[in-house]
LODREN-12386 format. One record per residue (C-alpha): residue number from 1; residue in three letters; x, y, z. Coordinates in pm, whole numbers. Example, Ala and Ser with C-alpha at 12.3 -4.5 7.8 and 13.67 -1.06 7.14 Angstrom:
# LODREN-12386
{1, 'ALA', {1230, -450, 780}}
{2, 'SER', {1367, -106, 714}}
//
This chain:
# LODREN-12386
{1, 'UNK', {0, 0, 0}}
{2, 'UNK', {219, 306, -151}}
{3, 'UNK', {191, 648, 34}}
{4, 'UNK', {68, 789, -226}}
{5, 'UNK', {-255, 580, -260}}
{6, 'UNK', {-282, 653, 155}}
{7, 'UNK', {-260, 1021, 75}}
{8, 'UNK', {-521, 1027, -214}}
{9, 'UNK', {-772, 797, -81}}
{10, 'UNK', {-782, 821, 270}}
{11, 'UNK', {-914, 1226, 232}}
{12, 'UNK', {-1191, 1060, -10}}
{13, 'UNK', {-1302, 832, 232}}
{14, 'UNK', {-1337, 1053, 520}}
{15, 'UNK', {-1535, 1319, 256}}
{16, 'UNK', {-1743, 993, 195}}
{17, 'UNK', {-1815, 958, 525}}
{18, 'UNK', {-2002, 1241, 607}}
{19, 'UNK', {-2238, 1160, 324}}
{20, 'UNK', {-2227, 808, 477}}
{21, 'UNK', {-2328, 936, 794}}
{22, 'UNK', {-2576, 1197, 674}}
{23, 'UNK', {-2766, 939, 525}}
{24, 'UNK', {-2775, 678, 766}}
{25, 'UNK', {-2878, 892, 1018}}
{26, 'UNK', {-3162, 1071, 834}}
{27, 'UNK', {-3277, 765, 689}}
{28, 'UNK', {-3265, 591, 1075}}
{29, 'UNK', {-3419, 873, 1223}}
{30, 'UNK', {-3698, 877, 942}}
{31, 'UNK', {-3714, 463, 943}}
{32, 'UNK', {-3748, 516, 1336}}
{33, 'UNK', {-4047, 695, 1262}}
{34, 'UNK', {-4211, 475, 1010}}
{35, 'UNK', {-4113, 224, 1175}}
{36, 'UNK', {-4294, 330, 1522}}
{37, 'UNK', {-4630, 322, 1302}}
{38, 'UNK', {-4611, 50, 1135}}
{39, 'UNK', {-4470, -145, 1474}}
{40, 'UNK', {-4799, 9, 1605}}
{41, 'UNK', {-5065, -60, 1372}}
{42, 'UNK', {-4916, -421, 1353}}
{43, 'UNK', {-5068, -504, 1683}}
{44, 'UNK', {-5365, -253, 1675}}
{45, 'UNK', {-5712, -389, 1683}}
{46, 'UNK', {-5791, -277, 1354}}
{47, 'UNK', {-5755, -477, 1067}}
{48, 'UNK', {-5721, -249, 821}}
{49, 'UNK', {-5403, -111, 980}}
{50, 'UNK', {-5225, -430, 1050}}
{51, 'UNK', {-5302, -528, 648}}
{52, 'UNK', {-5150, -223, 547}}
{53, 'UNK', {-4823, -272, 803}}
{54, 'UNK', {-4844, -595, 691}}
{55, 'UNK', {-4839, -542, 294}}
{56, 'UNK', {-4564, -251, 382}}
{57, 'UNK', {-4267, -489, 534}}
{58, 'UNK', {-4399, -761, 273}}
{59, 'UNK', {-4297, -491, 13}}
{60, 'UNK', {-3994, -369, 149}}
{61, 'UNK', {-3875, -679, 264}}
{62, 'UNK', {-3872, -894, -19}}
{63, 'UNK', {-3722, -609, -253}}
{64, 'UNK', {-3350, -642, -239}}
{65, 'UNK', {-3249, -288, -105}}
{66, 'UNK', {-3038, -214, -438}}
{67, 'UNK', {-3340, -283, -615}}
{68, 'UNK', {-3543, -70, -387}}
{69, 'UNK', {-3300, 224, -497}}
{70, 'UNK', {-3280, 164, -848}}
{71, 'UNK', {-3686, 216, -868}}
{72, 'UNK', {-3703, 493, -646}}
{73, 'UNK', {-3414, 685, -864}}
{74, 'UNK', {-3528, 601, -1195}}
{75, 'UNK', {-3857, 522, -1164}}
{76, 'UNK', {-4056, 725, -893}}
{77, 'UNK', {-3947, 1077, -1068}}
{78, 'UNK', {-4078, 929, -1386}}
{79, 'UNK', {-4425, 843, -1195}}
{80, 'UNK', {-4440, 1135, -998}}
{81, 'UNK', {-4316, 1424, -1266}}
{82, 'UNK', {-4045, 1533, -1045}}
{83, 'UNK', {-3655, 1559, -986}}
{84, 'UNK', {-3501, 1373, -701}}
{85, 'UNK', {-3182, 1396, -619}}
{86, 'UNK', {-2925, 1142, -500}}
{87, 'UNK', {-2883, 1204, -167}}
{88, 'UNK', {-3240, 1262, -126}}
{89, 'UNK', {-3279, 897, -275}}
{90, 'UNK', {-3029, 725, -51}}
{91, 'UNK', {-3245, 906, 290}}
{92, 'UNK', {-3543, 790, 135}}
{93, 'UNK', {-3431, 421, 73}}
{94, 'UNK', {-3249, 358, 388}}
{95, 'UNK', {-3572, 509, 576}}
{96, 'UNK', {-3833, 274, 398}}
{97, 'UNK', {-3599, -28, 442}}
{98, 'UNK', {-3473, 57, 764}}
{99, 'UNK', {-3831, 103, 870}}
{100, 'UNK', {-3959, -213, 786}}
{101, 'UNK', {-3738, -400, 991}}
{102, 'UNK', {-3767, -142, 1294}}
{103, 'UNK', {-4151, -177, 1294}}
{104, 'UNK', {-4063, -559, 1405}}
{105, 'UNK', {-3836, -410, 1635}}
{106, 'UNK', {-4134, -194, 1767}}
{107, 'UNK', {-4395, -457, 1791}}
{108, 'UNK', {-4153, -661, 1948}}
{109, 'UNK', {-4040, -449, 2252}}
{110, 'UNK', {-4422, -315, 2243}}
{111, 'UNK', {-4557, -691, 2315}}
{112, 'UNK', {-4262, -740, 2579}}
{113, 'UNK', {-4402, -512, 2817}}
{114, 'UNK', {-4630, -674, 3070}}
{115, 'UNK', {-5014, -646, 3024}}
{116, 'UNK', {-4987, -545, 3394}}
{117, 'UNK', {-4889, -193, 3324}}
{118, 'UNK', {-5139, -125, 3117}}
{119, 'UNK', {-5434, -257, 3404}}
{120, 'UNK', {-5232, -44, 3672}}
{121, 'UNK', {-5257, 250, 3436}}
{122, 'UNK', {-5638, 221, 3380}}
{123, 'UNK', {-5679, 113, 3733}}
{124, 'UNK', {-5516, 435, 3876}}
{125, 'UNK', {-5749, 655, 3648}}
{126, 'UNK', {-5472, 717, 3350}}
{127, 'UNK', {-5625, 749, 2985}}
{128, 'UNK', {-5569, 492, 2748}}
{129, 'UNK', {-5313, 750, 2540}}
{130, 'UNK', {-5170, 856, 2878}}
{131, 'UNK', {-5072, 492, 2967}}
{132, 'UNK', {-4948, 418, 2687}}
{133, 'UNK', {-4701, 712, 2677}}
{134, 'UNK', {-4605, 693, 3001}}
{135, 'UNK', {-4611, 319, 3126}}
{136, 'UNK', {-4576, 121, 2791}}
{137, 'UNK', {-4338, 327, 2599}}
{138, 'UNK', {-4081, 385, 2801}}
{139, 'UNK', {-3987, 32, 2894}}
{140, 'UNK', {-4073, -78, 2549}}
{141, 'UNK', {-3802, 198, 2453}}
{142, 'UNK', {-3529, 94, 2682}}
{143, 'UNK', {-3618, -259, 2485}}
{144, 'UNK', {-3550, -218, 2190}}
{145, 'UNK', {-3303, 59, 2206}}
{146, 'UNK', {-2966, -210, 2155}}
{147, 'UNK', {-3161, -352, 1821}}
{148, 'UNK', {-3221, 13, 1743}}
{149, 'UNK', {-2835, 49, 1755}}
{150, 'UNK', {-2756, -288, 1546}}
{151, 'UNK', {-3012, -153, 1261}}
{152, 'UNK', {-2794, 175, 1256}}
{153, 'UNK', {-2484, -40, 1203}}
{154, 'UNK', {-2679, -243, 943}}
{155, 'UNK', {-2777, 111, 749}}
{156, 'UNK', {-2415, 267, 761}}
{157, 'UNK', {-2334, -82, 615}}
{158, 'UNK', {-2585, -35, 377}}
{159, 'UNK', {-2488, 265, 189}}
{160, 'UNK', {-2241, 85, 29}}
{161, 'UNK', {-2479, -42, -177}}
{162, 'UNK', {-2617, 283, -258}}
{163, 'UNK', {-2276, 362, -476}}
{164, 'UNK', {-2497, 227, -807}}
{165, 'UNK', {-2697, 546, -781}}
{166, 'UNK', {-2392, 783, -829}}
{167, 'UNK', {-2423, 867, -454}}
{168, 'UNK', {-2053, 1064, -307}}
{169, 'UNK', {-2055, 830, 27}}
{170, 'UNK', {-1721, 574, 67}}
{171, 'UNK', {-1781, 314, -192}}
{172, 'UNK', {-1854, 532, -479}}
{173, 'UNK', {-1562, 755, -429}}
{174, 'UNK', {-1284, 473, -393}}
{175, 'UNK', {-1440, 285, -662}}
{176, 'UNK', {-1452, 629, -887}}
{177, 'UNK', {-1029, 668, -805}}
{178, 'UNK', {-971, 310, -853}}
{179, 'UNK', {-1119, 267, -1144}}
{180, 'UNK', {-831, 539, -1236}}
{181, 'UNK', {-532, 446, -1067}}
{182, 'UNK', {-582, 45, -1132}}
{183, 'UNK', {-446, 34, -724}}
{184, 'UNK', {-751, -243, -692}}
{185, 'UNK', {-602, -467, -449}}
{186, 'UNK', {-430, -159, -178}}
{187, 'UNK', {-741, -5, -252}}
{188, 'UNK', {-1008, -243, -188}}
{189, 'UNK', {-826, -373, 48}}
{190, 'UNK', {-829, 0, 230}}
{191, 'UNK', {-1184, 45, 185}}
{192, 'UNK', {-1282, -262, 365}}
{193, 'UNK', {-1007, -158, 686}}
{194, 'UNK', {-1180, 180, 660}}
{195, 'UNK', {-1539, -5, 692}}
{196, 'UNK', {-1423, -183, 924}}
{197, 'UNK', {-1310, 49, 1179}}
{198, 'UNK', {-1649, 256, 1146}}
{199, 'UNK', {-1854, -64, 1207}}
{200, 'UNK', {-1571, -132, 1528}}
{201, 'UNK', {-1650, 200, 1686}}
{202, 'UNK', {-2027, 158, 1606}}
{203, 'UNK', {-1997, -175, 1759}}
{204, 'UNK', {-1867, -53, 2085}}
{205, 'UNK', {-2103, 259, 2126}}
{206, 'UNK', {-2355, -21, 2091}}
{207, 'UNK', {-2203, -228, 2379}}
{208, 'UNK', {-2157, 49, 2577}}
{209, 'UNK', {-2529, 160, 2561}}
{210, 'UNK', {-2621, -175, 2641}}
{211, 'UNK', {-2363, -153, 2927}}
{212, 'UNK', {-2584, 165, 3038}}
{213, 'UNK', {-2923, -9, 3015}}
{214, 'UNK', {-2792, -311, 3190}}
{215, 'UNK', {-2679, -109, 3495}}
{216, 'UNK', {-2984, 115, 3502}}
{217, 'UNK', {-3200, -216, 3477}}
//
């Protein structure tokens, strides 16, 4: 690995990052909040909403997530009349598909909490809505929050994939220099130590929040 492939790439990767980061969190933040409807409306009593949850993560689920972005950069602007651009795209993919899997999450750490809570909260003259918010969600949070962390790591992980829509983040940079210099082997080989230190200091965030949870439990 010469010095001067270090010296080019390693300021491309950390400019890929931020668009790395950028969309993983948007589209975590946004599949957070899909995902806490869906989660919902998969146990509701209605069964209109649990068909629609349902027919969602069937969707989502069974498209591969390259796929997923392909249609919603090529074909959604088509359907809708409209320009998107990339990095718009890559929020809106990693939200839907994130979302999906974090509305199992949900219903999940929702269905862990004890019916108990929810009689105490009645029984003590709380609203429905009022129990819910208060006695349900925060242990149901506290739940899922360490899955919440390994879907994060699975998104940043994800973005990679997101290089076949022309998207700046790590991939599509290194594979945009190497497909100049011919450096495959240093460089690939780069890319996936640079990966792989992101995903190690993801990984221990995520241990140390469970760390947190544990001693607070």
């Amino acid at each position: 690995m010469s010095p001067d492939l270090l010296r080019v790439m390693v300021p491309l990767l950390f400019t890929g990052l931020k668009v790395t980061l950028l969309i993983a969190v948007l589209g975590i933040l946004i599949g957070f909040v899909i995902g806490c409807v869906v989660g919902y409306s998969l146990q509701a009593k209605h069964k209109v909403l649990r068909g629609i949850a349902g027919v969602y993560i069937w969707i989502i689920r069974g498209i591969p997530l390259v796929v997923l972005a392909l249609y919603v950069y090529y074909v959604l602007p088509e359907l809708m009349g409209v320009n998107i651009d990339s990095i718009t795209v890559g929020v809106m993919v990693i939200a839907l598909n994130s979302g999906a899997f974090i509305a199992e999450i949900v219903r999940g750490a929702l269905q862990s909490v004890d019916h108990g809570q929810t009689e105490a909260g009645l029984s003590l003259g709380l609203s429905p809505w009022q129990t819910f918010f208060q006695l349900i969600v925060p242990p149901a949070f506290r739940n899922m929050l360490p899955a919440l962390c390994n879907q994060f790591i699975i998104s940043v992980k994800d973005t990679a994939l997101l290089s076949i829509i022309a998207i700046n983040e790590i991939t599509h940079l290194a594979q945009n220099y190497l497909s100049m210099s011919f450096q495959t082997i240093p460089g690939y080989t780069l890319l996936a130590l640079f990966y792989l230190a992101i995903i190690s200091v993801l990984i221990l965030l995520q241990k140390w929040v469970e760390k947190r949870l544990g001693a607070k439990k």
